[in-house]
C-alpha positions as CSV (number, residue, x, y, z in Angstrom):
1,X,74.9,132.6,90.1
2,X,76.5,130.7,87.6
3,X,76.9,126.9,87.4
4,X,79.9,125.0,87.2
5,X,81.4,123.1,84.4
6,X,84.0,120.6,85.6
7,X,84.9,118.7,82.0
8,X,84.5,114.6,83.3
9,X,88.1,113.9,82.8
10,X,88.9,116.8,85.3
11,X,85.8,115.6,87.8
12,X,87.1,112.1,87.8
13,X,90.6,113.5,89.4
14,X,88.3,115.7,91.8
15,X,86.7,112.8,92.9
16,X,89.5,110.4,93.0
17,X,91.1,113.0,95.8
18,X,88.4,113.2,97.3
19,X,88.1,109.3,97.7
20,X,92.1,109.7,98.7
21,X,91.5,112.2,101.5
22,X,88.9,110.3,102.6
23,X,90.8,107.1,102.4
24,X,93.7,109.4,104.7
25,X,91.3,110.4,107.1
26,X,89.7,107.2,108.1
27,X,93.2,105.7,108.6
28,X,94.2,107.9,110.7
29,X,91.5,106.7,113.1
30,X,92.1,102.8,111.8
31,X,96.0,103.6,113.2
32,X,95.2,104.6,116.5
33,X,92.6,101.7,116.9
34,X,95.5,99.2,115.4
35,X,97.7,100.7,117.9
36,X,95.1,100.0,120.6
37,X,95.0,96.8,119.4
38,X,90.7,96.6,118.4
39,X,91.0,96.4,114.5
40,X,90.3,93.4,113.3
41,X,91.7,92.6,110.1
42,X,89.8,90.8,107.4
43,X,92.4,88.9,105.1
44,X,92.2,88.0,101.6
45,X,94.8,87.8,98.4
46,X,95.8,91.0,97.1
47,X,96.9,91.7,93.6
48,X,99.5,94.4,94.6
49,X,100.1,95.3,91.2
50,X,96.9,96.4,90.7
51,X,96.6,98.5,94.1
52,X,99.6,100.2,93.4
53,X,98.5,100.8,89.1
54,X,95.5,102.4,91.2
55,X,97.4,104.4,93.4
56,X,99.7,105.6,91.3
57,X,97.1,107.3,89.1
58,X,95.2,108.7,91.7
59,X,98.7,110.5,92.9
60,X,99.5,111.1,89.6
61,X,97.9,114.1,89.4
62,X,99.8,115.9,92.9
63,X,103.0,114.3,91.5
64,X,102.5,116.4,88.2
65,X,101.7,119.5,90.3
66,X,105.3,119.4,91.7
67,X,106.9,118.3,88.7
68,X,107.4,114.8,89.0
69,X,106.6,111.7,87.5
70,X,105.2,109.1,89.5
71,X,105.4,105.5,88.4
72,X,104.4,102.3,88.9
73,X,107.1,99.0,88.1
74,X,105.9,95.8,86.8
75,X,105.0,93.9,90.0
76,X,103.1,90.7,89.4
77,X,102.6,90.1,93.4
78,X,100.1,88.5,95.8
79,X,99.6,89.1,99.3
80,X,97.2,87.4,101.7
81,X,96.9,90.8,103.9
82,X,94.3,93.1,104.9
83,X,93.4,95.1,101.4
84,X,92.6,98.6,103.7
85,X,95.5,98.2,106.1
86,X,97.6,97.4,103.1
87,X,96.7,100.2,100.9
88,X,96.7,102.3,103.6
89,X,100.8,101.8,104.1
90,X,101.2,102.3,100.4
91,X,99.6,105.4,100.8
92,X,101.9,106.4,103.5
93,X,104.8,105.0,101.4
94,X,103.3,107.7,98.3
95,X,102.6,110.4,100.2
96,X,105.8,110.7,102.0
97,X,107.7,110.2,98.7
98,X,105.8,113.1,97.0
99,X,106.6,115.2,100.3
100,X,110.2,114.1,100.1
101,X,110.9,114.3,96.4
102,X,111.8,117.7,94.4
103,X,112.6,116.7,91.1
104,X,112.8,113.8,89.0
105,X,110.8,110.8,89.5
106,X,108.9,108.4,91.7
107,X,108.9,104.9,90.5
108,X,106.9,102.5,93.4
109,X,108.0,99.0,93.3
110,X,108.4,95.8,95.4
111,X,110.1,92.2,95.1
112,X,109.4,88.9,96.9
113,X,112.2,87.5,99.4
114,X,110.5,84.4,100.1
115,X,107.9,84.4,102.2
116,X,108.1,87.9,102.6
117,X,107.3,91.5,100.1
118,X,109.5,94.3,100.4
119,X,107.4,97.4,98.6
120,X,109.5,100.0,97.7
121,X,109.6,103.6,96.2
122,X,113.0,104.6,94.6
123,X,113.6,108.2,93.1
124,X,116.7,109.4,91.3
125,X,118.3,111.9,93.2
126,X,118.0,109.3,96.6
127,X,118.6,105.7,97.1
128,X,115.7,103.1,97.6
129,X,113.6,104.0,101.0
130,X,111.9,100.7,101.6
131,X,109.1,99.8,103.9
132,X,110.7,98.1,107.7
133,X,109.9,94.5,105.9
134,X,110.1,92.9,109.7
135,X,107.0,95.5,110.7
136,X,105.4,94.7,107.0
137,X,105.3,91.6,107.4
138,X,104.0,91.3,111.0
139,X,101.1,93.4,110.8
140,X,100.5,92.8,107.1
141,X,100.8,89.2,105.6
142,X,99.4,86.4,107.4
């Protein structure tokens, strides 16, 4: 039998979707027990330009597959959130972009409106599909 040889650049985006999948899976559970109401969130500051620099390259990789460019914008943000609930609705907010998107790009971005973050993902052939920021920011920032 022969052995494998997976070149570390290429083993770092194996594991990186395997860390994403992962990441899916267990929220998918976290959801229904938010929607039961028995998650308790643990809140902290979030640098949300650095989630998203982090999501975007681990979707980078599916985005090229079908073509497109995924970006991230310039956000210099802070949330006090839950980091896992949090990255799990930009992951949500990726993934349904990707699924959504057939050519072109994907840039990921977000503003503040006062006490409030609207995070966004904008691609050229559609206009901007942002997040519900009444639902963000009731279940997100505290």
């Amino acid at each position: 039998m022969r052995g494998w040889r997976i070149s570390p650049p290429r083993l770092n985006d194996w594991v990186a979707a395997i860390q994403g999948l992962n990441g899916l899976l267990t929220g998918v559970l976290d959801l229904s027990r938010l929607d039961a109401g028995v998650v308790e969130t643990a809140l902290e500051s979030v640098d949300v330009g650095a989630l998203v620099d982090r999501l975007a390259t681990e979707y980078a990789p599916k985005a090229a597959n079908k073509g497109l460019e995924l970006r991230p914008g310039p956000l210099r943000l802070c949330v006090y959130t839950d980091t896992t609930l949090l990255e799990r609705m930009l992951r949500n907010l990726i993934e349904n972009a990707l699924r959504y998107t057939s050519k072109g790009g994907i840039l990921l971005g977000g503003r503040r409106r006062g006490e409030q973050v609207r995070l966004e993902s904008s691609t050229p052939a559609s206009a901007s599909r942002p997040i519900n920021t009444k639902k963000f920011s009731r279940n997100f920032i505290s």
